[in-house]
C-alpha positions as CSV (number, residue, x, y, z in Angstrom):
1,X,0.0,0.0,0.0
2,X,1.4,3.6,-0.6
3,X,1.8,5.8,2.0
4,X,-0.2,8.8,1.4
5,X,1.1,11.9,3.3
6,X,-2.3,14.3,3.7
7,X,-1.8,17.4,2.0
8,X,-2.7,20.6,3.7
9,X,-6.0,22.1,2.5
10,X,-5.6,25.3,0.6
11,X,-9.6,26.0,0.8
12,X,-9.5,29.5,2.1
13,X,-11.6,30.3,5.0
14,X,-14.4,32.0,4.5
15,X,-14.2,35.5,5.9
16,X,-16.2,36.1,8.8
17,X,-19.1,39.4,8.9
18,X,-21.2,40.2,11.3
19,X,-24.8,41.7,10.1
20,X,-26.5,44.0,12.5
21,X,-29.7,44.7,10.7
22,X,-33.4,45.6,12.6
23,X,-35.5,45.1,9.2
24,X,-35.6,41.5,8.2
25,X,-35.5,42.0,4.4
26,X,-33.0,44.3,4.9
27,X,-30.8,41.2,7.1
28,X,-31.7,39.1,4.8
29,X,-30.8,40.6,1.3
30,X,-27.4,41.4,3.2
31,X,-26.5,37.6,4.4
32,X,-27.8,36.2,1.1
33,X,-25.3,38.5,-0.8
34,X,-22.2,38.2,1.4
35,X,-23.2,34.5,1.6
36,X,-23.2,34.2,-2.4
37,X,-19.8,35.6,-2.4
38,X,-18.6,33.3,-0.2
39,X,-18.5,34.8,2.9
40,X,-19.8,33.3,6.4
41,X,-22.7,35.5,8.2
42,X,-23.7,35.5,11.6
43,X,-27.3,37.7,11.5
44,X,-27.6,40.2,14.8
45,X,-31.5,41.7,14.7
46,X,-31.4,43.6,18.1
47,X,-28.4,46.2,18.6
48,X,-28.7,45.0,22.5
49,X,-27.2,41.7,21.5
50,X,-24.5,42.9,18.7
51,X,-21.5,43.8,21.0
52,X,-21.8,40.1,22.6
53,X,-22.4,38.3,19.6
54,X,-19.4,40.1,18.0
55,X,-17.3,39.0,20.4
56,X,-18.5,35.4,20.1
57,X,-18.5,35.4,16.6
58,X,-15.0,37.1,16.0
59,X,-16.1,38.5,12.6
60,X,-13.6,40.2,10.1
61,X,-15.9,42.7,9.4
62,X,-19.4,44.1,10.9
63,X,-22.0,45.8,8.7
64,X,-24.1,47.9,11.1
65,X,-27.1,49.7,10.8
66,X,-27.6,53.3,12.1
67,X,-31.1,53.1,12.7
68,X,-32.2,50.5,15.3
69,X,-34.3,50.0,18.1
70,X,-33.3,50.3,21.8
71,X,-29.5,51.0,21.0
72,X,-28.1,53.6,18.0
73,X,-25.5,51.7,15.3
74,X,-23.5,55.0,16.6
75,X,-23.8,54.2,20.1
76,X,-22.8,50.5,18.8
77,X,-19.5,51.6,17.1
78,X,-18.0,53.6,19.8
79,X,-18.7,50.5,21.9
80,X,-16.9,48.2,19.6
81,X,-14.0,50.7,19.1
82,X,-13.7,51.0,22.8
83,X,-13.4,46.7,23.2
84,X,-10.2,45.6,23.5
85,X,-11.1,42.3,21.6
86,X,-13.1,43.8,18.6
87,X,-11.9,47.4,18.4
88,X,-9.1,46.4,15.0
89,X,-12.4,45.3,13.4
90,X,-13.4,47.1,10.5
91,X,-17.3,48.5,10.2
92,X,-19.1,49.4,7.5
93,X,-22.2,51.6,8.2
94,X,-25.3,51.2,6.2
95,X,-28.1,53.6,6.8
96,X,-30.8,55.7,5.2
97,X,-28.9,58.8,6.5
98,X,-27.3,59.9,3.1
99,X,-26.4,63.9,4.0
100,X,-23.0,64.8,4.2
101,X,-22.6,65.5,8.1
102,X,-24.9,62.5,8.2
103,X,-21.9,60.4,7.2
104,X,-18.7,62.5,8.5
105,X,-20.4,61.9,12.0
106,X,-21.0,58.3,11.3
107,X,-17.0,58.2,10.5
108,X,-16.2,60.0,13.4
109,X,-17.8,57.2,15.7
110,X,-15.4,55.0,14.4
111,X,-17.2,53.7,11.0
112,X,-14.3,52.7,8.7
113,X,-16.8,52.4,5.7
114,X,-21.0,54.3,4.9
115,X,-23.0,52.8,2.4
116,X,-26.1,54.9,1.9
117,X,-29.6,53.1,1.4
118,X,-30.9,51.9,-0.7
119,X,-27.9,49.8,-1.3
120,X,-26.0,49.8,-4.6
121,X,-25.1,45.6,-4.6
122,X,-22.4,46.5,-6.6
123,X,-21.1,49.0,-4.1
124,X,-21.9,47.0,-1.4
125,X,-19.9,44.4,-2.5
126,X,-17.1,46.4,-3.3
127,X,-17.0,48.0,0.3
128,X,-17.3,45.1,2.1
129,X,-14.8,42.9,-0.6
130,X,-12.5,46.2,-0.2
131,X,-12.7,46.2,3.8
132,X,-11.7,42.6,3.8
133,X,-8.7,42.8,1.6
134,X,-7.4,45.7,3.2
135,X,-7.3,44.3,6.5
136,X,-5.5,41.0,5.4
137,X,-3.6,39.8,8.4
């Protein structure tokens, strides 16, 4: 019998994004694209839960809304900027806010990415595709 050494798998990873997203169409039109370009999603409906979730999920990237219930996406970002554990992560910010201070004040809490609603998919994908490769580790 030959002796067959296992070769290491070369399947990349998928990369890892965590979807905060109040309006279920909205979650799901963002997981079924990321999921179609082959990345792994971990779906986050309340903002109370996303800062724990993050940190159990270890995403490579977070795509936040602004506008949710009980807890602002701002609110959100400075809290994930502040953790130790999730603060190198990047965040792309999607929201219906689409003015100009609307999105400078979005950056300013930490944001490292705005896509303005309705989404682009194209742009979208680009973003988050752009995120990702940029922070290669």
């Amino acid at each position: 019998m030959e002796d067959v050494t296992d070769m290491e798998d070369e399947t990349p990873v998928a990369k890892r994004v965590l979807v905060v997203e109040d309006n279920e169409l909205n979650l799901k039109l963002f997981c079924d694209l990321l999921r179609a370009h082959q990345f792994a999603t971990e779906p986050v409906r309340d903002g109370r839960e996303a800062l724990e979730r993050a940190r159990a999920f270890a995403p490579d990237l977070i795509v936040m809304d602004i506008q949710l219930p009980h807890v602002s996406g701002l609110e959100l970002i400075e809290q994930i900027k502040r953790d130790p554990t999730l603060r190198a992560t990047p965040i792309m910010a999607v929201t219906a806010y689409a003015g100009r201070e609307d999105e400078e004040r979005i950056r300013a809490a930490g944001a490292d990415a705005y896509v303005s609603k309705p989404i682009s998919v194209v742009r979208f994908v680009d973003e988050v595709t752009g995120l990702l490769a940029h922070d290669e580790r």
